[in-house]
C-alpha positions as a printed Julia matrix, in Angstrom:
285×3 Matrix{Float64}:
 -21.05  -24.85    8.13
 -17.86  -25.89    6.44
 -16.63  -25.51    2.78
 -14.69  -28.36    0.73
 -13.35  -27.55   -2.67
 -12.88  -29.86   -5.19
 -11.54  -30.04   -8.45
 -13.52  -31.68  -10.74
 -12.06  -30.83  -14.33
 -11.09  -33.58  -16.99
  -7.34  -33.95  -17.07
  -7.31  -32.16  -20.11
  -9.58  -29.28  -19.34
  -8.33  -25.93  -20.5
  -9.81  -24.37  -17.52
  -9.53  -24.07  -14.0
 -12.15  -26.14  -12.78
 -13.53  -26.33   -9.48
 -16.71  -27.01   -7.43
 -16.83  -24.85   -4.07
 -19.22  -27.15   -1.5
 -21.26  -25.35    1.52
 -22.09  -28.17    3.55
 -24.86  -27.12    6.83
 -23.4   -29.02    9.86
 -25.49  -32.0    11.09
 -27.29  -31.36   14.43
 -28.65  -34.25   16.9
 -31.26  -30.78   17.55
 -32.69  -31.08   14.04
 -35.08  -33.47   12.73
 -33.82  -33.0     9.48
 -30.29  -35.14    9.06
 -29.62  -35.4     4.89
 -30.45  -31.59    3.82
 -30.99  -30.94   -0.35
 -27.79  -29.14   -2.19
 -28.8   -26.4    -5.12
 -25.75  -26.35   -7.6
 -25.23  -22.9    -9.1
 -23.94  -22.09  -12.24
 -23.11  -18.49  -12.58
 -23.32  -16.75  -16.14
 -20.89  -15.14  -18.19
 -21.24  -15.56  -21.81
 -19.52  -18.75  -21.59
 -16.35  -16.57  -21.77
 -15.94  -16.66  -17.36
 -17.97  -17.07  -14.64
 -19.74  -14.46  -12.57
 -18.78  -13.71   -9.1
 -21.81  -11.34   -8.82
 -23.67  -15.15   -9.44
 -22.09  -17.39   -7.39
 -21.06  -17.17   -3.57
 -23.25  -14.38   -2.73
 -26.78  -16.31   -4.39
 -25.35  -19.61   -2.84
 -25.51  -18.76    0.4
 -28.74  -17.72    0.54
 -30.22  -21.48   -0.04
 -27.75  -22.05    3.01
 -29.43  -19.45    4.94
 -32.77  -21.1     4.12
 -31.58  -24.55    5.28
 -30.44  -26.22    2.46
 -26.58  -27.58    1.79
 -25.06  -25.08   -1.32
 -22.28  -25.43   -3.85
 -20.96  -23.69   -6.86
 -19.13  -25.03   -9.85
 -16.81  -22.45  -11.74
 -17.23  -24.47  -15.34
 -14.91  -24.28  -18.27
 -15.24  -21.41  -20.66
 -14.18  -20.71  -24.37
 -11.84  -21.88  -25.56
 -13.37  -25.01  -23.84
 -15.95  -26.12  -25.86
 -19.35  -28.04  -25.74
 -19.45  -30.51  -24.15
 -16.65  -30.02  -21.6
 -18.88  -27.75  -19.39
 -21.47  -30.31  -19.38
 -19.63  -32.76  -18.55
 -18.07  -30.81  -15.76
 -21.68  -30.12  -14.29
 -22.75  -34.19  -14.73
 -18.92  -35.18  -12.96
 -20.06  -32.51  -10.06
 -23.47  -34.16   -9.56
 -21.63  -37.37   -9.23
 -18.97  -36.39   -6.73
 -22.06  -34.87   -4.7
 -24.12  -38.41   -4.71
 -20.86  -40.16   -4.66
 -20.56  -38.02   -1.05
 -23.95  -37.97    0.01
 -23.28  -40.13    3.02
 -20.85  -37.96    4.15
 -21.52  -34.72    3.79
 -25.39  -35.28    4.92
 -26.59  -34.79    0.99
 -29.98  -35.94    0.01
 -28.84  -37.4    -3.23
 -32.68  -37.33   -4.19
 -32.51  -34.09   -3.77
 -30.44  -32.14   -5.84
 -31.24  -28.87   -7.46
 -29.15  -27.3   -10.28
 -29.78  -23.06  -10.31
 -28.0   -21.36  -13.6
 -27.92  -17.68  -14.68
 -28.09  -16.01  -17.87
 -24.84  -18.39  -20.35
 -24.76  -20.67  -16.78
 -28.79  -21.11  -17.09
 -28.34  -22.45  -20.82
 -25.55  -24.86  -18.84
 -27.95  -26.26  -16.54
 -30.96  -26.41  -19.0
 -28.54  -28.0   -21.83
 -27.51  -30.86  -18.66
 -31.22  -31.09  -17.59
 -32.11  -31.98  -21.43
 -29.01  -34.59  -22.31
 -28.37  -36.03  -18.98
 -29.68  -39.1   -20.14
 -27.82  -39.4   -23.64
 -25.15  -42.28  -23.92
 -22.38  -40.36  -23.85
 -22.47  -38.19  -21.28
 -22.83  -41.61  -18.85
 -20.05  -43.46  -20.79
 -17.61  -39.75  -20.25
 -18.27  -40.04  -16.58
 -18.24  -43.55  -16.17
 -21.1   -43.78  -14.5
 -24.61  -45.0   -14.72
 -27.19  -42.83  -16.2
 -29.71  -43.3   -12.96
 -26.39  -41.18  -11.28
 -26.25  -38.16  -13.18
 -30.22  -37.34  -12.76
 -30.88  -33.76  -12.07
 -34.32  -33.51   -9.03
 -34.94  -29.67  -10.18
 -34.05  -26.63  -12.4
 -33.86  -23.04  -11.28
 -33.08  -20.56  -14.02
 -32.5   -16.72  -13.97
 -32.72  -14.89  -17.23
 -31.21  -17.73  -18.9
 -29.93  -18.48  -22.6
 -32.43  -20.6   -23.89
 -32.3   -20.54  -27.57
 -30.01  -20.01  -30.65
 -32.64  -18.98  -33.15
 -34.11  -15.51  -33.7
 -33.73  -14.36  -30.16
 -30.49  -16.03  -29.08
 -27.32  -14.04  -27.02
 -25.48  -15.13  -29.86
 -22.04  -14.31  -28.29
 -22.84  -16.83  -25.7
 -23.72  -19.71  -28.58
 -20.53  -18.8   -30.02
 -18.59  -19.16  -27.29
 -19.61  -22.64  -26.47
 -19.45  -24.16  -29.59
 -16.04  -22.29  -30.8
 -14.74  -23.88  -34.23
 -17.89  -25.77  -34.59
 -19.96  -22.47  -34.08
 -21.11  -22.89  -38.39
 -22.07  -26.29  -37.46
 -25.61  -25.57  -37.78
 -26.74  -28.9   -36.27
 -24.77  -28.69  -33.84
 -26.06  -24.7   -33.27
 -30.15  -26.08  -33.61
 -29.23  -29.16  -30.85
 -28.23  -26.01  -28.79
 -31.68  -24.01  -29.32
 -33.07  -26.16  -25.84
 -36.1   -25.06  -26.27
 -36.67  -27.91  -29.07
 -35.05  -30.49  -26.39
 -36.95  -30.33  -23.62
 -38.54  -33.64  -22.98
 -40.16  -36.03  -19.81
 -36.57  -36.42  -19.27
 -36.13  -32.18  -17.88
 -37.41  -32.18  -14.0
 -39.74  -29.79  -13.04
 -38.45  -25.98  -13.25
 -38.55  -22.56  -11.58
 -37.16  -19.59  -13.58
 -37.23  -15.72  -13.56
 -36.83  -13.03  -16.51
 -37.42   -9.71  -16.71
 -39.49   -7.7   -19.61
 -36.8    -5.11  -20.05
 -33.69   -7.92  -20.63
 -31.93   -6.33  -23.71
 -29.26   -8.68  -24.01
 -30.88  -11.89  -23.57
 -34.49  -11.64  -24.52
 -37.59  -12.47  -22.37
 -38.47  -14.71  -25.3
 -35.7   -17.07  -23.97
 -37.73  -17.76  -21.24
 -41.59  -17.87  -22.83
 -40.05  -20.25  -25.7
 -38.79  -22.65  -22.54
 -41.83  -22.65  -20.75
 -43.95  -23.38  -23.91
 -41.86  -26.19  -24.2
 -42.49  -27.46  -20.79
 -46.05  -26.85  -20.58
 -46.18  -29.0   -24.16
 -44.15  -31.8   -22.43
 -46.65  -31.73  -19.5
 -43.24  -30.44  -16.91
 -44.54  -28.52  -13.93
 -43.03  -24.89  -13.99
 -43.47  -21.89  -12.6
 -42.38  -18.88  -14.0
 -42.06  -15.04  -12.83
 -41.61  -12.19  -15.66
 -40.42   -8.59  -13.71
 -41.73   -5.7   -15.76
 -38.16   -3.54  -14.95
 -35.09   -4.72  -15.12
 -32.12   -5.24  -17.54
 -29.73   -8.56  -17.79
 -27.79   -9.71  -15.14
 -29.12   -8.71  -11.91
 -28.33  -11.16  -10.34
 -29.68  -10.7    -6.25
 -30.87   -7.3    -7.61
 -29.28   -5.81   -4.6
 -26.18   -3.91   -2.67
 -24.87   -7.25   -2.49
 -24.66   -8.14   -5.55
 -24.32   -4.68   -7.44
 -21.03   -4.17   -9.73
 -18.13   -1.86   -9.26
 -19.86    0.48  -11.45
 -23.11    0.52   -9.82
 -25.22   -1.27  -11.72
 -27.11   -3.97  -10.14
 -30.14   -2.97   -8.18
 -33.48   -3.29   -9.11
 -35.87   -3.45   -6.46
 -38.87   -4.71   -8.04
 -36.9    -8.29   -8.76
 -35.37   -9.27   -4.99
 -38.65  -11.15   -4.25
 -37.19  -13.62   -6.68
 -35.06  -15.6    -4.44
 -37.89  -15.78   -1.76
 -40.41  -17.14   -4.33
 -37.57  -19.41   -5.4
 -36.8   -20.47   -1.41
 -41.23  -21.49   -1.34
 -41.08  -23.08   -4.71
 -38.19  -25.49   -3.2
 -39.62  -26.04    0.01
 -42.89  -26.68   -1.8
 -41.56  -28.88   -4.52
 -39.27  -30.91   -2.25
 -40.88  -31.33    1.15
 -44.46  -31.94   -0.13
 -44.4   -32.92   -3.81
 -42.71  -35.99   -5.22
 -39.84  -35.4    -6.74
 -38.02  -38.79   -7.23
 -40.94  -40.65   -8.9
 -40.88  -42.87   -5.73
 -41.94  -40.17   -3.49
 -39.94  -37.8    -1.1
 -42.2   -36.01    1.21
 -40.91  -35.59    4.43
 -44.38  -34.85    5.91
């Protein structure tokens, strides 16, 4: 395995911007040649990005086969839509590289926690708007995402919103209030969002479990396969719920929650090696 970093920030991002790539080595021993890559976006309020959510989740999708990578977005005082546009211009450099760096560009899964989860939702919803395809340059075809993986993610920005994390992301504009109800996702999801996997627990305090029943409502209306796991214990941000992913003061570990990243690890092997996930098929059996 070998790791390429790229930067991917507009030239006038306030940020450091990069994208962190775990590429599997191709083997003549493996019947599998172009492997899928899940793109995580870590959490953080939209005020930094979590190291508890990045290298240590992305390497278990490496350790189940697939390729990896991580994109440390902009944060305040970037402002919607600069992270989004940094998550469409990663997708790109990844199908722009497919060849490569063995990608199946079919096959490519974005995975978001908590602030990084609205990221990824917010993308999976607008991908397909004008202006995120005339930003990039690209065609809209391109910037497609094949999945969505969320953990305890900001959803909306109504009654039961992490409003710090709203705020952040929309900055001066945050009294916009059409610009704050086009950020409440769970009135965006369309046939446009790709089918979805995403985990919450009951006892969240800071981003309430109603994040994720409000999202999954709004999937089930728009007819978008999901499946969904709600953990009885647990507060925000466990990330692995772990020792390997537990903070420096301790906090971290919840046992009844680590099964998430193996039902995760079946839903993607399900989903992407026996269930069509392009809309022109990509079963490998």
């Amino acid at each position: 395995m070998r790791t390429e970093i790229r930067d991917i920030a507009a030239d006038n991002a306030q940020n450091q911007v990069r994208l962190c790539i775990n590429i599997m080595d191709a083997s003549e021993e493996l019947k599998v040649k172009d492997r899928p890559l899940v793109l995580v976006c870590p959490g953080g309020g939209y005020t930094f990005t979590s190291d508890r959510e990045a290298d240590a989740v992305a390497v278990q999708f490496n350790a189940m086969g697939f390729h990896s990578a991580v994109l440390r977005y902009s944060v305040a005082p970037a402002e919607y839509p600069e992270a989004l546009l940094e998550l469409g211009r990663s997708i790109l450099h990844l199908r722009r590289n497919a060849k490569k760096w063995h990608i199946d560009k079919d096959r490519i899964i974005l995975l978001g926690f908590s602030a990084g989860g609205h990221l990824v939702c917010s993308y999976c919803c607008f991908w397909e708007e004008d202006f995120v395809a005339k930003e990039l340059g690209a065609e809209k075809e391109e910037l497609k995402p094949n999945g969505m993986m969320l953990g305890y993610p900001v959803i909306t920005s109504g009654e039961f919103a992490h409003k710090d994390s709203i705020d952040n992301l929309l900055g001066k504009r945050a009294s916009d209030m059409e610009l704050r109800e086009k950020m409440s996702l769970e009135k965006q999801i369309s046939k446009s969002v790709p089918r979805t996997f995403v985990w919450h627990t009951f006892g969240d305090k800071t981003v309430p479990v109603q994040n994720t029943l409000m999202l999954v409502d709004a999937l089930v209306k728009n007819e978008i396969p999901v499946e969904c796991h709600i953990f009885e214990k647990g507060d925000h941000g466990l990330s692995m719920a772990d020792w390997y992913t537990v903070d420096k003061d301790g906090f971290g570990i919840e046992k009844g929650c680590q099964s998430w990243i193996r039902l995760a690890g079946n839903w993607l092997s399900h989903y992407l090696y026996s269930e069509d996930c392009t809309g022109s098929g990509c079963s490998l059996s």
